[in-house]
C-alpha positions in Angstrom: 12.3 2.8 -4.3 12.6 6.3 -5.1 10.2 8.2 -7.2 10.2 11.3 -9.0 7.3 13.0 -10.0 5.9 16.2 -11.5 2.8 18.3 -10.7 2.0 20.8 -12.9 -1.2 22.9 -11.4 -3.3 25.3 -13.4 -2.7 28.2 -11.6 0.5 29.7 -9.7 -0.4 29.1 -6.4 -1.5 25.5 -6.8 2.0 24.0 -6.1 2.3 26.0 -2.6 -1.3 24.3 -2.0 0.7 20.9 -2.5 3.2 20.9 -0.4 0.7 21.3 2.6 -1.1 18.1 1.4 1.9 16.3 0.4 3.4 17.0 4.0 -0.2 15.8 5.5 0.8 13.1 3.7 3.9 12.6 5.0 2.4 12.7 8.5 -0.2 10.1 7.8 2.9 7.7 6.6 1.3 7.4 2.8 4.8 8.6 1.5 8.2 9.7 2.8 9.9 13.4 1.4 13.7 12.9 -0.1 13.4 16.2 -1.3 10.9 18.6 -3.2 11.0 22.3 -5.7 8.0 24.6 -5.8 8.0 26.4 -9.8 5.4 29.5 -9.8 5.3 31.3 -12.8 2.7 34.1 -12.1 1.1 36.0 -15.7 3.5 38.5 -16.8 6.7 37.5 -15.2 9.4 36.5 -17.8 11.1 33.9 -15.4 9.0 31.4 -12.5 9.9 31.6 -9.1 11.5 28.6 -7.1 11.3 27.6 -4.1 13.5 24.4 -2.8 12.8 22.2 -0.1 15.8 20.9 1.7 14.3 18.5 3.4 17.1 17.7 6.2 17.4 13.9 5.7 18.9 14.1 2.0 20.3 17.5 2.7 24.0 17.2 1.0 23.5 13.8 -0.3 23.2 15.0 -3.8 19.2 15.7 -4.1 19.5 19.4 -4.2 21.7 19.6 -7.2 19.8 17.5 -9.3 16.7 19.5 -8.7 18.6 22.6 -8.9 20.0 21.4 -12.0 16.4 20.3 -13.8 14.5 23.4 -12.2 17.5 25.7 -13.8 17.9 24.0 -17.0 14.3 23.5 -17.9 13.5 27.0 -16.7 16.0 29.6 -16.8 18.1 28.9 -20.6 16.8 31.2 -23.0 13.5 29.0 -24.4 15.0 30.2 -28.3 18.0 29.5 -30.1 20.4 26.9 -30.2 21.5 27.6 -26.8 18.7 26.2 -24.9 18.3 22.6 -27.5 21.7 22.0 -26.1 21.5 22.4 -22.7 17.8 20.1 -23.2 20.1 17.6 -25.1 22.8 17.3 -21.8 20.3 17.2 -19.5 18.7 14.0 -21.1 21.5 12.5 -21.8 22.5 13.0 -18.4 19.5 12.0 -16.7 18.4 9.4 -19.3 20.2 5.9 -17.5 18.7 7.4 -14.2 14.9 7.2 -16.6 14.5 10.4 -16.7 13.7 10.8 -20.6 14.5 13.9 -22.7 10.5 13.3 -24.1 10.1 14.1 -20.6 12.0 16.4 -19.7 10.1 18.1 -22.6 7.2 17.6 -22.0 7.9 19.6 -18.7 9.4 22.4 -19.7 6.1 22.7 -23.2 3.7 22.1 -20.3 4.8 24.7 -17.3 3.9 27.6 -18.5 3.1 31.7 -17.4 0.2 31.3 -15.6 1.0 27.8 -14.0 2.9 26.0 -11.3 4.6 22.7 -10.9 6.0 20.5 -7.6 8.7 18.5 -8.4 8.9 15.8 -5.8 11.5 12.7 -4.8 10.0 10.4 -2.3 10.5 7.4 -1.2 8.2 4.5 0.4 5.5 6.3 -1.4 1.8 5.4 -1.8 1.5 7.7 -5.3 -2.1 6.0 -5.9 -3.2 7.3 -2.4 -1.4 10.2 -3.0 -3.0 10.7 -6.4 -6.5 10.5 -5.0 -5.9 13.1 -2.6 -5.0 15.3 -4.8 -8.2 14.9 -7.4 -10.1 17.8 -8.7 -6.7 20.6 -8.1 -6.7 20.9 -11.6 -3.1 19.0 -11.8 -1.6 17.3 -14.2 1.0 14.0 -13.1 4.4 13.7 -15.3 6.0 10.4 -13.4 9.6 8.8 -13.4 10.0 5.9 -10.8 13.2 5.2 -10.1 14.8 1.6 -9.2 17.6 2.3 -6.6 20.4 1.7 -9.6 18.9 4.5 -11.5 18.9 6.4 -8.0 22.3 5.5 -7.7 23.5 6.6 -11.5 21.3 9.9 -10.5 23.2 10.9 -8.0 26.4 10.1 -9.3 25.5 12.1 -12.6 25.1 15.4 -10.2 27.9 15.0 -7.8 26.2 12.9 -5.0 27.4 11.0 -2.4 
């Protein structure tokens, strides 16, 4: 089953800190990497800063878009005006068969702020419990999707995937 999950981490550099656990993890077989975005938003930038993955496995299979997509929609539309309710409004109902919900996709966007950083993550043969313990006392917060492998499926074929 393939999960997607959000980390939001009280300061910028928390998410970086992640990935080196989350690739620990990896290596002690607790879960397996499809695919990962690093958001930092240092104070007084207008814009985060992304940094994606491209894990070789899932490389062209579809992965990269829908993170690109998310990261892009949630992040870079204009947070006022009509414009950016829209594209919200297309992404969810995009991305709501694959249970991905706009309350969500949201709560997200409301909850990664200046200041903050997030790791989006899409594994698969995950342990998230053991992976949740590890990562205890970072000052995170967990916004979780699991996906069956028919949402998967719809997810992929919603962004262009093979």
């Amino acid at each position: 089953m393939t999960a997607f999950t959000v980390w939001k981490f009280d300061d910028p550099d928390g998410a970086d800190r992640a990935v080196r656990l989350l690739r620990d993890a990896e290596a002690d077989g607790l879960v397996k990497i499809d695919d990962h975005a690093v958001i930092r938003w240092p104070a007084g930038q207008q814009h985060p800063d992304t940094k994606h993955g491209h894990e070789e496995t899932w490389k062209g299979v579809g992965w990269g878009a829908v993170l690109g997509l998310l990261v892009g929609t949630l992040f870079f539309i204009p947070v006022m005006g009509g414009l950016a309710g829209a594209a919200l409004g297309a992404l969810a109902k995009a991305t709501e068969d694959a249970g991905i919900t706009k309350e969500q996709l949201e709560r997200i966007r409301n909850e990664v702020t200046e200041g903050t950083s997030a790791l989006f993550i899409l594994t698969e043969q995950g342990n998230l419990d053991r992976l949740g313990e590890r990562m205890r006392g970072w000052h995170s917060t967990l916004i979780a999707t699991n996906l069956t492998d028919g949402e998967r499926e719809i997810l992929l074929q919603v962004f262009g995937g093979a």
